[in-house]
C-alpha positions as a printed Julia matrix, in Angstrom:
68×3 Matrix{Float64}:
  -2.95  13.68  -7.47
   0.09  12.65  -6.28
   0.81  13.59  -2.25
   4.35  13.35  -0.85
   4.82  12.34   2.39
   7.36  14.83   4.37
  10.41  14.1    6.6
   9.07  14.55  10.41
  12.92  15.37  10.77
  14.05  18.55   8.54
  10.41  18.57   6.61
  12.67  17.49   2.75
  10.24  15.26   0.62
  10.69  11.72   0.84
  11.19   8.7   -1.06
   9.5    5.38  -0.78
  11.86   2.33  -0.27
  10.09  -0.59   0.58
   6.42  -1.65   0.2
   4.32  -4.55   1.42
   1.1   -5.36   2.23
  -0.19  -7.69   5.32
  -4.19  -8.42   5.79
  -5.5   -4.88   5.02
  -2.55  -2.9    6.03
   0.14  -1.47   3.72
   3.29  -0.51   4.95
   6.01   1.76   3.46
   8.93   2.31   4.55
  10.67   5.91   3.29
  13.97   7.62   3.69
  14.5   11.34   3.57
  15.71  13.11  -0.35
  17.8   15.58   1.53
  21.27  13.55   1.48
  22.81  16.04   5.01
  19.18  14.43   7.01
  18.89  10.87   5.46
  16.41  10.13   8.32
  14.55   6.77   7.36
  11.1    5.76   8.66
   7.97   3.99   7.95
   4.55   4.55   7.59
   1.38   2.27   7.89
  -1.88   2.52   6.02
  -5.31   1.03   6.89
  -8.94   1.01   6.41
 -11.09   2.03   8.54
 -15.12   1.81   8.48
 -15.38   4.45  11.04
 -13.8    6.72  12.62
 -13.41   5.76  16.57
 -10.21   7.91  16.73
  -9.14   6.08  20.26
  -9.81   2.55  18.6
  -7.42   3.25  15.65
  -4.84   4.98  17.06
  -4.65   1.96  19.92
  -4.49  -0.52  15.73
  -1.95   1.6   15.03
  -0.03   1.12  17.92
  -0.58  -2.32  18.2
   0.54  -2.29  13.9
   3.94  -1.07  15.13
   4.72  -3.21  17.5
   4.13  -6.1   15.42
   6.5   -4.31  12.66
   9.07  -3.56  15.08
C-alpha cells in the first residue's frame, strides 16, 4: 500500500524530492504536484519503542532544528 503524503498548503498530493537517512531517522523532503501551490517541505521519520507522545514530539523538535 502505497500512502501519499498531502500538501499542508492547498491539500494536492505530493512528490518526494530528496531522501536521506541519519542514525535512525529518515528525512524527505517533498514539493507540492499542483504547479499554481508549489509549496515545498520536509518530513522526518523515526522509530519509536513507545509511545511517550511529549518525549517524541520534544525528538522531533529537536530533529528540526538540527535540519534547519
Amino acid at each position: 500500500m502505497v500512502i501519499t503524503m498531502k500538501c499542508p498548503k492547498c491539500g494536492s498530493k505530493t512528490i518526494v524530492t530528496k531522501i536521506f537517512h541519519k542514525k535512525t531517522r529518515t528525512f524527505r523532503y517533498r514539493k507540492c504536484k499542483n504547479n499554481k501551490c508549489g509549496y515545498k517541505f520536509k518530513s522526518v521519520e523515526m522509530t519509536a519503542t513507545d509511545w511517550n507522545y511529549k518525549a517524541i514530539v520534544k525528538k522531533i523538535k529537536t530533529i528540526m532544528d538540527e535540519v534547519e
